[in-house]
LUMKEPA-136746 format. One record per atom (N, C-alpha, C, O): x, y, z. Coordinates in nm, 3 decimals, padded with zeros to 5 digits, m for minus. Example, Ala and Ser with C-alpha at 12.3 -4.5 7.8 and 13.67 -1.06 7.14 Angstrom:
<roros>
<X:01.319 Y:m00.569 Z:00.780>
<X:01.230 Y:m00.450 Z:00.780>
<X:01.320 Y:m00.330 Z:00.780>
<X:01.424 Y:m00.332 Z:00.846>
<X:01.285 Y:m00.225 Z:00.708>
<X:01.367 Y:m00.106 Z:00.714>
<X:01.290 Y:00.003 Z:00.787>
<X:01.341 Y:00.114 Z:00.804>
</roros>
This chain:
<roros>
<X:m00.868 Y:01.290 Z:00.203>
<X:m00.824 Y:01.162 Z:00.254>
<X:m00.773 Y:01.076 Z:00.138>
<X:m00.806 Y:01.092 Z:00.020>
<X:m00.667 Y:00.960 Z:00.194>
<X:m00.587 Y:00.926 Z:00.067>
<X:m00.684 Y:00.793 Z:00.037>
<X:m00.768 Y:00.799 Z:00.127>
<X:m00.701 Y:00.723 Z:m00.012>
<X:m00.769 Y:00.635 Z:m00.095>
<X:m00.682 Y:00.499 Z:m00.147>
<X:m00.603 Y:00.517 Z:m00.240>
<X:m00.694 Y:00.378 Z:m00.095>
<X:m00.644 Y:00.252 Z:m00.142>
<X:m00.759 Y:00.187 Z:m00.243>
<X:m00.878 Y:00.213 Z:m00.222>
<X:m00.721 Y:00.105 Z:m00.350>
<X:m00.777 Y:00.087 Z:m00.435>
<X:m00.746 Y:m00.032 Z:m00.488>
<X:m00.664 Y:m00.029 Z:m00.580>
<X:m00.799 Y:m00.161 Z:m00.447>
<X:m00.755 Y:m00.265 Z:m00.516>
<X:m00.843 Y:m00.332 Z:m00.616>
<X:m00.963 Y:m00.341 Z:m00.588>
<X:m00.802 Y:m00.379 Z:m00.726>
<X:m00.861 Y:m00.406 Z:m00.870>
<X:m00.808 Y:m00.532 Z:m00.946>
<X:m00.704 Y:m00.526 Z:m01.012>
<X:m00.887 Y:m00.650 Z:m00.934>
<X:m00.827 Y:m00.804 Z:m00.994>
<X:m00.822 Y:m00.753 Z:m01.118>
<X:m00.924 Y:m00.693 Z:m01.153>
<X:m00.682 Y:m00.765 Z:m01.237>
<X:m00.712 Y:m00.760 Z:m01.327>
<X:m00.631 Y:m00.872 Z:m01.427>
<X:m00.515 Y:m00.908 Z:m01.405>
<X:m00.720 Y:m00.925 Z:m01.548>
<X:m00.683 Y:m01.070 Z:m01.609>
<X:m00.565 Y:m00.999 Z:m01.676>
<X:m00.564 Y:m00.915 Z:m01.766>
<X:m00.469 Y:m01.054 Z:m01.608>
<X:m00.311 Y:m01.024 Z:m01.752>
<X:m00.271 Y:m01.142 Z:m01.790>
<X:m00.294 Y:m01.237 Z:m01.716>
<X:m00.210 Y:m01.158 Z:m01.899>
<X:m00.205 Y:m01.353 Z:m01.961>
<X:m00.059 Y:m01.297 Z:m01.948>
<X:00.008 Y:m01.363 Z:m01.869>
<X:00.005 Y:m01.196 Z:m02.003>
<X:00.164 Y:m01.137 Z:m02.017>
<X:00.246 Y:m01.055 Z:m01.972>
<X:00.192 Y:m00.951 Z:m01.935>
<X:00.369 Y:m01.059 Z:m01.958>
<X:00.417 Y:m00.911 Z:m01.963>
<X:00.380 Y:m00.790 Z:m02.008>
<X:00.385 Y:m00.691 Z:m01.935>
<X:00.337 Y:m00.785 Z:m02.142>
<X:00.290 Y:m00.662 Z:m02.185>
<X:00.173 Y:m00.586 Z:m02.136>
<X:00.152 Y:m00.465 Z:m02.143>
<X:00.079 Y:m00.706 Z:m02.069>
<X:m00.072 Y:m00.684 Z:m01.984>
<X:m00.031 Y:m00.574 Z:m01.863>
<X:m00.080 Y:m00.469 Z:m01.820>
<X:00.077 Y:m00.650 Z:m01.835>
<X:00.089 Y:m00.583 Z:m01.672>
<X:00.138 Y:m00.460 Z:m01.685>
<X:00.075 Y:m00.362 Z:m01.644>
<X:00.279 Y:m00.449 Z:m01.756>
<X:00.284 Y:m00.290 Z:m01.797>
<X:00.196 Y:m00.235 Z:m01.862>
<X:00.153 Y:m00.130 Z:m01.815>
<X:00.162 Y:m00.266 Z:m01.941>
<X:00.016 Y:m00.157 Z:m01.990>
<X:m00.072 Y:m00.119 Z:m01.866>
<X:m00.104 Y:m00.007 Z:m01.824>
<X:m00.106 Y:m00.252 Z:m01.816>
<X:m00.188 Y:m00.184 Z:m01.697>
<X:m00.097 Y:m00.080 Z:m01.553>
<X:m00.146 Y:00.010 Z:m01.484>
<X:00.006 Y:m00.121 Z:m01.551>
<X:00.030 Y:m00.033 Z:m01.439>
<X:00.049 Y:00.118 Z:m01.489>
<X:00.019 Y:00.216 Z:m01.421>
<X:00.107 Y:00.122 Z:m01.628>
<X:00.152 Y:00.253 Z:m01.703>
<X:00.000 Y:00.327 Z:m01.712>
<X:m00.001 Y:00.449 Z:m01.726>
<X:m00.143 Y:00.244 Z:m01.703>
<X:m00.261 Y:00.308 Z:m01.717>
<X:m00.291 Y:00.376 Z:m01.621>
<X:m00.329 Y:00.493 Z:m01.632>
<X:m00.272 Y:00.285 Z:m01.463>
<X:m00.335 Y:00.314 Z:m01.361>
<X:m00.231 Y:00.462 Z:m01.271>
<X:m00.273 Y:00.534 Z:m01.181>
<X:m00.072 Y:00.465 Z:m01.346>
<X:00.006 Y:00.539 Z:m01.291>
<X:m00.045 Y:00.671 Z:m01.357>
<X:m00.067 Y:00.773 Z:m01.291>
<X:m00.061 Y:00.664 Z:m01.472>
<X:m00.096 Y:00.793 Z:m01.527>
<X:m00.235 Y:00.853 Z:m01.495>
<X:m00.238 Y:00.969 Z:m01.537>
<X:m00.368 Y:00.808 Z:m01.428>
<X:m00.471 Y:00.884 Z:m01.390>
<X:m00.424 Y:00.996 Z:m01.302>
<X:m00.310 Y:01.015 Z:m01.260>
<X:m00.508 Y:01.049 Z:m01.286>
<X:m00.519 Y:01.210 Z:m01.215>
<X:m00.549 Y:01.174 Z:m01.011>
<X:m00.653 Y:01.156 Z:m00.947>
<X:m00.403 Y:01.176 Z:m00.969>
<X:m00.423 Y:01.163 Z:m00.811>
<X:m00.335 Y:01.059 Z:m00.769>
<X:m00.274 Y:01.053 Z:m00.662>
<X:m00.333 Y:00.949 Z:m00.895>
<X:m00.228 Y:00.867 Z:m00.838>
<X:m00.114 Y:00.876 Z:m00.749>
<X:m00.039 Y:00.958 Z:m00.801>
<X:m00.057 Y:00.827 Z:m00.629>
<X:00.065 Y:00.877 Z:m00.598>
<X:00.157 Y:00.757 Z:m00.633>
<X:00.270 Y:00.752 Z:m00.682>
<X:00.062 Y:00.651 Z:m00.586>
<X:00.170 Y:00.481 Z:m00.570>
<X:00.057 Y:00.396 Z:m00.642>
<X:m00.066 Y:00.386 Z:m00.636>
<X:00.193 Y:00.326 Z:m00.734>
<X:00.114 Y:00.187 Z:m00.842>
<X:00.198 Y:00.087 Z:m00.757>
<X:00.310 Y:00.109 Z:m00.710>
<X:00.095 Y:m00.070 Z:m00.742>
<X:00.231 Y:m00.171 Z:m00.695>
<X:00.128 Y:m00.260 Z:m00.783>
<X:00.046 Y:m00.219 Z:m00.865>
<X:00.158 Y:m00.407 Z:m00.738>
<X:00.086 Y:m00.519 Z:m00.772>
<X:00.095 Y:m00.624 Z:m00.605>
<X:00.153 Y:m00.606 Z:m00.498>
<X:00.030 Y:m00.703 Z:m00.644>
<X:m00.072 Y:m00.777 Z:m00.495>
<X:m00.120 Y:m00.912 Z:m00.543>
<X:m00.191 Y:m00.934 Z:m00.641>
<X:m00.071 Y:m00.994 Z:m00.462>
<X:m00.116 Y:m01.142 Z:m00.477>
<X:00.011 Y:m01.249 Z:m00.523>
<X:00.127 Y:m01.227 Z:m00.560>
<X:m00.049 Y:m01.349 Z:m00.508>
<X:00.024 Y:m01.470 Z:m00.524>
<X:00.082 Y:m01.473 Z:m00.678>
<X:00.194 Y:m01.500 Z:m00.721>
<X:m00.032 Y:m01.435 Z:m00.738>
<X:m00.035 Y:m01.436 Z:m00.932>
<X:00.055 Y:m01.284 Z:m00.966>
<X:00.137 Y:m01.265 Z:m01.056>
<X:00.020 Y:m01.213 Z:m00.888>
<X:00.035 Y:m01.067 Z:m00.894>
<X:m00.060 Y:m01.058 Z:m01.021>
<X:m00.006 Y:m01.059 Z:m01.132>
<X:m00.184 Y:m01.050 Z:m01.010>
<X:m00.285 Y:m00.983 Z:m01.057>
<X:m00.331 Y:m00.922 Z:m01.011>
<X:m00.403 Y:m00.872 Z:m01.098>
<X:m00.358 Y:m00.860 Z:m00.896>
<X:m00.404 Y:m00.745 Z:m00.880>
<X:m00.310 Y:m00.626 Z:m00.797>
<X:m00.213 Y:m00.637 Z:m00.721>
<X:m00.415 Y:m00.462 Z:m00.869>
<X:m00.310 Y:m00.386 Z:m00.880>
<X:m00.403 Y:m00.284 Z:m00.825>
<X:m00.522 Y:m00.267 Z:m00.852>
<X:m00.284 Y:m00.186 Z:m00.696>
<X:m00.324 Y:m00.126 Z:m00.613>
<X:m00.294 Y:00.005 Z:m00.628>
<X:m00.181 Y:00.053 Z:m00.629>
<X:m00.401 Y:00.066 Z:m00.641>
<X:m00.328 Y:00.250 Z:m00.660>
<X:m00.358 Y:00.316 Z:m00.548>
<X:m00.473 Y:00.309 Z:m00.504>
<X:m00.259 Y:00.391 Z:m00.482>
<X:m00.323 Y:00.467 Z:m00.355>
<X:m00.290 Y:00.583 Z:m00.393>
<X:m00.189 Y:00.604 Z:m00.460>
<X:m00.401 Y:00.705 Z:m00.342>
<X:m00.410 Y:00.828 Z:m00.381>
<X:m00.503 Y:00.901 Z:m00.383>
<X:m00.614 Y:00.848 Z:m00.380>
<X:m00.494 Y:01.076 Z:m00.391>
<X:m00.601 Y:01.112 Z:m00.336>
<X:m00.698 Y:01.174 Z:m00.470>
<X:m00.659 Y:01.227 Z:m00.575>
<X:m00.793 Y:01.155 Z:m00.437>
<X:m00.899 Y:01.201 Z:m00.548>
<X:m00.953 Y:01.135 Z:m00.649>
<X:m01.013 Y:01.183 Z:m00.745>
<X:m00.923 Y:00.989 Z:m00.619>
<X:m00.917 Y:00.872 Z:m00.741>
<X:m01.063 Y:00.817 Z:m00.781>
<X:m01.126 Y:00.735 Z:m00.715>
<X:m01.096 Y:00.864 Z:m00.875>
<X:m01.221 Y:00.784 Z:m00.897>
<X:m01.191 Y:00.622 Z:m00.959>
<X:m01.111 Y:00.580 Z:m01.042>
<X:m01.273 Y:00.571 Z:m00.895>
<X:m01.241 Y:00.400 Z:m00.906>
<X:m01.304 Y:00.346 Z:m01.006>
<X:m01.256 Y:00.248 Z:m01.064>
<X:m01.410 Y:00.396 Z:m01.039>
<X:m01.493 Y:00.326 Z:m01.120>
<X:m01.466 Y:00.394 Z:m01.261>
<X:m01.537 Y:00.342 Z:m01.347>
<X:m01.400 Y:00.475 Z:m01.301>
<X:m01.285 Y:00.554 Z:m01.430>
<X:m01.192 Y:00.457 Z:m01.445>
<X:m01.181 Y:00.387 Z:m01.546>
<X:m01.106 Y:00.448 Z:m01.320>
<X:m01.012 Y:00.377 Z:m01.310>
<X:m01.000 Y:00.277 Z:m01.367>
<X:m00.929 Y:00.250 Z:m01.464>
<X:m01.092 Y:00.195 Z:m01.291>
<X:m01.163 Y:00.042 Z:m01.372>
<X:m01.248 Y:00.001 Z:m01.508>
<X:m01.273 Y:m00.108 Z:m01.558>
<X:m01.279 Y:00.123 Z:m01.542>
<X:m01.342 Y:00.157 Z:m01.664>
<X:m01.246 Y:00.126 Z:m01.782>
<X:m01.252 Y:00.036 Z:m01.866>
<X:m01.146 Y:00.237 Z:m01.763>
<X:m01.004 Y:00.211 Z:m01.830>
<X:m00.945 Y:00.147 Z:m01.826>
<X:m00.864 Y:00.161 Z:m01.918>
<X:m00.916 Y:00.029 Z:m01.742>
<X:m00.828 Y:m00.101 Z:m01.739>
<X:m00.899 Y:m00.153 Z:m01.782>
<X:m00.837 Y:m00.253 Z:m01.817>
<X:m01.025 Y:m00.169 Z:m01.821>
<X:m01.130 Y:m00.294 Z:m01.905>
<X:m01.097 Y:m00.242 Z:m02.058>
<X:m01.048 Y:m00.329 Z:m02.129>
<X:m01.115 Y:m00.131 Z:m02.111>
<X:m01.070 Y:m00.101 Z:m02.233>
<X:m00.931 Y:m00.115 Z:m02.260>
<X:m00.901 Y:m00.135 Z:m02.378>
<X:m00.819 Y:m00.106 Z:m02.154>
<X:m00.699 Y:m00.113 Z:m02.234>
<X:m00.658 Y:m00.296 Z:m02.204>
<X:m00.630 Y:m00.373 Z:m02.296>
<X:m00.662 Y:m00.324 Z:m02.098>
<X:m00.607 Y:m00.443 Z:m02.078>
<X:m00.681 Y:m00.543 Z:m02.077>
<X:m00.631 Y:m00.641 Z:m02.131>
<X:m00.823 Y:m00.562 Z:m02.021>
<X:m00.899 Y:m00.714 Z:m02.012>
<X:m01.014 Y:m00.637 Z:m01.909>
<X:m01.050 Y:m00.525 Z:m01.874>
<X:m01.047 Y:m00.791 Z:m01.887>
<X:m01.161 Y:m00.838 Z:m01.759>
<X:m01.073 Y:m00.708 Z:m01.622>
<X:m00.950 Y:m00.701 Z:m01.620>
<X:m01.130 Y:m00.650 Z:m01.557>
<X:m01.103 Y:m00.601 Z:m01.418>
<X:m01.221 Y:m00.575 Z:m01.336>
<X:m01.308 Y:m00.491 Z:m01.360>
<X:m01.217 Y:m00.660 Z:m01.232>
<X:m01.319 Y:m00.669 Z:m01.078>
<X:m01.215 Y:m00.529 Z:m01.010>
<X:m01.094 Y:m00.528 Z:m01.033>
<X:m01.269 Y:m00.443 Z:m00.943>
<X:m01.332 Y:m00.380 Z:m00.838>
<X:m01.320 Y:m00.447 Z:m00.718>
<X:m01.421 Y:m00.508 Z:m00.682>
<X:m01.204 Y:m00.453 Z:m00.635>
<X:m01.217 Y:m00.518 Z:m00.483>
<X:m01.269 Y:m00.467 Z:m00.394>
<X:m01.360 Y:m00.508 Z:m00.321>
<X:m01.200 Y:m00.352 Z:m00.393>
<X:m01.224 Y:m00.296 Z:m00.242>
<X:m01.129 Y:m00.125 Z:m00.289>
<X:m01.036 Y:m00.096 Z:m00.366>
<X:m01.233 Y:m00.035 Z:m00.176>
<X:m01.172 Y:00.115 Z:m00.179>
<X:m01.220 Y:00.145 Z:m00.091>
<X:m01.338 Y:00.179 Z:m00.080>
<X:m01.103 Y:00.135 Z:00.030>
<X:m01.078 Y:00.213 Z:00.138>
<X:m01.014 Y:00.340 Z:00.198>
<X:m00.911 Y:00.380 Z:00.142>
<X:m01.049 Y:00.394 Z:00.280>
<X:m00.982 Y:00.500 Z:00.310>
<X:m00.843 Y:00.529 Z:00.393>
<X:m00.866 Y:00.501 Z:00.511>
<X:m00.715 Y:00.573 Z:00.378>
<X:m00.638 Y:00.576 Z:00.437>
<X:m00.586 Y:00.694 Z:00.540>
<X:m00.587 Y:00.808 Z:00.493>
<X:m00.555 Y:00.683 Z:00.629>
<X:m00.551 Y:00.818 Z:00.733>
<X:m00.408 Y:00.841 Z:00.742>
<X:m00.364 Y:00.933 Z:00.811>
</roros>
């Protein structure tokens, strides 16, 4: 089953946000990177096999602060 994945993460810049989407595109399962919200801070990976809490692990080491929203399942 495919997996939605949304994740607040603090970007102050341009360079924040590509780093982070170039992070979250390159894990193992990814199919689709976008961004979400008014700020567009948060960033949504859908895909199958995604561990979230890796995911989010790694956006705290490369880019900043990242909350964990929500991971739902998609049919």
């Amino acid at each position: 089953m495919k997996q939605k994945i949304v994740m607040k993460v603090q970007m102050n810049c341009q360079k924040c946000r590509t780093q982070a989407l170039k992070h979250v595109a390159d894990a193992d399962g990814v199919d689709f990177v976008g961004l979400e919200g008014s700020e567009k801070d948060k960033v949504v990976a859908i895909g199958e096999g995604v561990d979230a809490v890796k995911l989010a692990a790694g956006l705290r080491k490369k880019v900043g602060h990242t909350d964990l929203i929500s991971v739902a399942e998609i049919k």
